[in-house]
C-alpha positions as CSV (number, residue, x, y, z in Angstrom):
1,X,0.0,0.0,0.0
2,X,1.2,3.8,-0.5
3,X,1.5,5.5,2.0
4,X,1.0,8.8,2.9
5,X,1.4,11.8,5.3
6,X,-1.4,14.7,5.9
7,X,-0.9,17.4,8.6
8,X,-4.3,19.2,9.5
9,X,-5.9,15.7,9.1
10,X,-8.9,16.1,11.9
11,X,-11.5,18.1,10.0
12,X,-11.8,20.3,6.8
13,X,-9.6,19.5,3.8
14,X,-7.2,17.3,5.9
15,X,-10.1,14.9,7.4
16,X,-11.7,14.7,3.3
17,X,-8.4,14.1,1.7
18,X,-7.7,11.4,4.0
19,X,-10.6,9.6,3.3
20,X,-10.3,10.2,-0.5
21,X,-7.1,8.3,-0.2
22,X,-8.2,5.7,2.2
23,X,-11.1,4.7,0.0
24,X,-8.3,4.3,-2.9
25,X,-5.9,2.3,-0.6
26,X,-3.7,4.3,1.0
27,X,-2.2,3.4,4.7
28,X,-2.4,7.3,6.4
29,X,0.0,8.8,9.0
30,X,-2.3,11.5,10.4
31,X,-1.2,15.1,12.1
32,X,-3.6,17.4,14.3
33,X,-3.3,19.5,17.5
34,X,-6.2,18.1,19.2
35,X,-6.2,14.9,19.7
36,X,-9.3,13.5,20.8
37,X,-10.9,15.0,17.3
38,X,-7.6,13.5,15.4
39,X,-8.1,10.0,17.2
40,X,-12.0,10.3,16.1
41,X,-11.6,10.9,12.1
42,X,-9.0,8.0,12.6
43,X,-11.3,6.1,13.4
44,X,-13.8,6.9,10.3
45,X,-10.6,6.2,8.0
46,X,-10.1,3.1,9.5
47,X,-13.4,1.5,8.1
48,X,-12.4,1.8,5.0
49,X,-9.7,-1.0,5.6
50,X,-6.4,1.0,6.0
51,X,-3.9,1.7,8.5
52,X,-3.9,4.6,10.2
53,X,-1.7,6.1,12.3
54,X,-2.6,9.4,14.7
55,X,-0.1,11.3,16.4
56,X,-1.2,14.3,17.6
57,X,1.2,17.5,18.1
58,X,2.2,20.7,16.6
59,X,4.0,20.4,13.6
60,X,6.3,23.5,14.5
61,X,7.6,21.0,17.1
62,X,10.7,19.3,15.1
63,X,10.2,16.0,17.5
64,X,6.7,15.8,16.1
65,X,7.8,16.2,13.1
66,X,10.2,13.3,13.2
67,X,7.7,11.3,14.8
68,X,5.2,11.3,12.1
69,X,7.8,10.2,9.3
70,X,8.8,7.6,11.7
71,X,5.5,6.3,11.5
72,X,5.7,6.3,7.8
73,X,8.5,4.6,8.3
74,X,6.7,1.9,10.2
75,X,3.9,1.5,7.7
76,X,6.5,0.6,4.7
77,X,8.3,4.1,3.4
78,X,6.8,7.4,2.5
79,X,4.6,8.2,-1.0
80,X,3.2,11.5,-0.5
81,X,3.8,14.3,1.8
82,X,0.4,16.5,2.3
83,X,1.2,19.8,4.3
84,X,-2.2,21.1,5.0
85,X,-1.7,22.3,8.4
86,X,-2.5,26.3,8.4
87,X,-2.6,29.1,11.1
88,X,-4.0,32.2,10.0
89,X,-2.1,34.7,12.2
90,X,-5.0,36.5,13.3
91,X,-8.8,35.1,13.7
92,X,-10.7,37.0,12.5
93,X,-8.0,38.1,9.8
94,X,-7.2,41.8,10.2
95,X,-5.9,44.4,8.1
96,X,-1.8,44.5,7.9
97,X,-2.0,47.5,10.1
98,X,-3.7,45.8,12.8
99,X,-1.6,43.1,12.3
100,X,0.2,41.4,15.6
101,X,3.6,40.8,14.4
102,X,3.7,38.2,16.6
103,X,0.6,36.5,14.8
104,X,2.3,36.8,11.4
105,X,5.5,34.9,13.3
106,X,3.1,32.1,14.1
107,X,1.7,32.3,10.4
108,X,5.0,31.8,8.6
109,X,6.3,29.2,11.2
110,X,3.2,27.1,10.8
111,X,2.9,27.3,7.1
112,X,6.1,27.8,5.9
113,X,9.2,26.9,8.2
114,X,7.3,24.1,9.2
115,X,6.7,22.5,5.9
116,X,9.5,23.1,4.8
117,X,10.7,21.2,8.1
118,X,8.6,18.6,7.5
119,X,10.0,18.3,3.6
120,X,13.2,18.0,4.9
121,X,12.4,14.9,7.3
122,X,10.2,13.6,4.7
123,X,12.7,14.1,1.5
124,X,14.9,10.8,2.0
125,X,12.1,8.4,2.2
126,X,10.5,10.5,-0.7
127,X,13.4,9.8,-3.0
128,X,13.6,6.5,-2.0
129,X,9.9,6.4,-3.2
130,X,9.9,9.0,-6.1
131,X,7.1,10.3,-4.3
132,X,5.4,13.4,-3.9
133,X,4.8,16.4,-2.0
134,X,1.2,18.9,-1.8
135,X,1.8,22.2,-0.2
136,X,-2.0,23.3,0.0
137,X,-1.6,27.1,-1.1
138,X,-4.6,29.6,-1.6
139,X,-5.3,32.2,-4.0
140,X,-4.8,35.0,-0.9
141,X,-1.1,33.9,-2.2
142,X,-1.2,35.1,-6.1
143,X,-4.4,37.8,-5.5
144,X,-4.3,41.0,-3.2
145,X,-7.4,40.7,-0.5
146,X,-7.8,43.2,2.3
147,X,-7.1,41.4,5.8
148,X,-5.9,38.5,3.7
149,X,-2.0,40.1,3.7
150,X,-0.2,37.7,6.3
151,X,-1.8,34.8,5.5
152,X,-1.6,35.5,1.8
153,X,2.3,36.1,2.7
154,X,3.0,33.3,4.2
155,X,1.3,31.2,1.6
156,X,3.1,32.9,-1.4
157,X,6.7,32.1,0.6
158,X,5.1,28.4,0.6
159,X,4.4,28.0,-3.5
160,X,8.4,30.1,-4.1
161,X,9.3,26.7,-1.6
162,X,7.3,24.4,-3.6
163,X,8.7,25.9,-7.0
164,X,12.6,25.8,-5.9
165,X,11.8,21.9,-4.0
166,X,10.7,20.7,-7.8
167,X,14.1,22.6,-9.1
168,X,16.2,20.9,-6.8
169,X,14.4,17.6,-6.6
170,X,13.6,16.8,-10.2
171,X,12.9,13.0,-8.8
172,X,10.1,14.5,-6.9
173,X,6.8,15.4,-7.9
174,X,6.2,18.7,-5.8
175,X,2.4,20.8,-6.7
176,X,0.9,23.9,-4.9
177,X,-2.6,23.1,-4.8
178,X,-4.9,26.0,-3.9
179,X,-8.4,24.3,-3.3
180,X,-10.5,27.6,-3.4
181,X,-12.4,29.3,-0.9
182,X,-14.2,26.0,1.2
183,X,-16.5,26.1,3.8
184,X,-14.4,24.7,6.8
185,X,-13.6,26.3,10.2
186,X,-10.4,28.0,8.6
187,X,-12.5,29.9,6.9
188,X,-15.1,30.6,9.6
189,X,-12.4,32.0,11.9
190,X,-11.0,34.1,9.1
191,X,-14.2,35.7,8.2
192,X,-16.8,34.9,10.8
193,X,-19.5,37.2,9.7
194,X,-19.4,35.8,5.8
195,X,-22.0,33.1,5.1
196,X,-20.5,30.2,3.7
197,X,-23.1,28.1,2.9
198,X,-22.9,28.7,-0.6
199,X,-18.9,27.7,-0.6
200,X,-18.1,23.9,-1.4
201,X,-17.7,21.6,1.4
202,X,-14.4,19.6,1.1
203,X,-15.2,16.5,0.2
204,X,-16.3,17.9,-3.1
205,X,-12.6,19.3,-3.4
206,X,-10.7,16.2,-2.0
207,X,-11.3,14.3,-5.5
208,X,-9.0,17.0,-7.3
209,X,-5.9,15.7,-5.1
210,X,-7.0,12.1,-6.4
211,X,-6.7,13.4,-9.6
212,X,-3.2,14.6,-9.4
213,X,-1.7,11.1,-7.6
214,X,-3.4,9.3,-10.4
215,X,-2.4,11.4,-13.3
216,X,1.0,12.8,-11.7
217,X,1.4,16.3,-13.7
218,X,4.7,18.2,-14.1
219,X,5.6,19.8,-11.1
220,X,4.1,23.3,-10.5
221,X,0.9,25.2,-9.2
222,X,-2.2,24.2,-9.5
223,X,-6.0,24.8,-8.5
224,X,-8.6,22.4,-7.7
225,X,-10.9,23.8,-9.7
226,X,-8.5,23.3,-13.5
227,X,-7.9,19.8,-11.7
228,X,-11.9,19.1,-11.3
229,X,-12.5,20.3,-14.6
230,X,-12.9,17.8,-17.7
231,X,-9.4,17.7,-20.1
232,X,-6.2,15.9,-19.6
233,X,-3.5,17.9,-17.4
């Protein structure tokens, strides 16, 4: 079985993505902060007849971060690194001169320095594997959105990552997937008095990250919404 890593993996886009892969017979290595929701969706994945393995922590923590390739380790070697985990830097988001500096700290160490700590635990198994790495991104990285800037920020430093990682790692497949506004708990403690309702829940986005394992693109950026939509990559 592949095998794969996803940080974030309790609810939202972590929790679906997990179980798109589970239902196509991956074995999961699961990251969240909390862990009696992590151990819960562990649970859910579990019916579907793979192994799952939940360690809760904080991916910022560099003996988490050891611990959940580890795990991969245990499971038979490492596929696909999925680095979903996100902090915001301010909830709700603010403008950038309202902005704690100290929120924006916690922003780029989450989503960037993390990762890319991750990446770097991850990256011998990866080669080993020719596998891949997903560094969920979001348009607040490539559009200009008031009270989006840190965020935004941090997620732009995360694709220049994920485009100099598929330079320097041509035996890798490394993609930026932004997945488009979603109605998840992110987004309701960016922008609490928007109704999402009308966003896509997602589940109805995870299939797009099938779609990339199955079809394995060039390197590069990419948004869920081109990968959903009919036509060959």
């Amino acid at each position: 079985m592949p095998v794969a890593i996803i940080t974030g993996a309790s609810k939202g886009l972590g929790r679906a993505v997990g179980a798109a892969l589970a239902e196509s017979g991956w074995d999961l290595v699961l990251d969240a902060r909390s862990a009696e929701v992590l151990e819960e969706s562990a649970r859910g994945l579990r019916t579907y007849g793979t192994r799952v393995e939940a360690l809760a922590g904080d991916v910022t923590d560099a003996g988490h971060r050891a611990d959940l390739v580890a795990a991969a380790r245990r499971l038979g070697g490492l596929d696909l690194l999925v680095n979903n985990a996100s902090a915001l830097g301010a909830e709700p988001l603010v403008r950038l001169d309202e902005l704690a500096l100290d929120g924006l700290r916690a922003a780029l160490e989450t989503n960037v320095v993390a990762a890319l700590g991750l990446v770097q635990e991850a990256l011998p198994l990866l080669r080993e594997s020719a596998g891949a790495v997903v560094d969920v991104s979001s348009d607040a990285a490539v559009e200009a959105y008031g009270t989006w800037g840190g965020y935004g920020a941090s997620k732009a430093a995360l694709d220049q990552l994920s485009a100099v990682l598929a330079e320097e790692e041509p035996g890798v497949r490394v993609w930026a997937v932004d997945p488009g506004d979603m109605r998840t708990d992110l987004y309701r403690a960016a922008v609490p008095v928007d109704d999402p309702s009308g966003r896509p829940l997602p589940e109805a986005v995870a299939p797009a990250f099938v779609r990339l394992l199955a079809e394995r693109p060039a390197s590069g950026r990419y948004t869920a919404s081109a990968l959903l939509s009919a036509g060959a990559l």
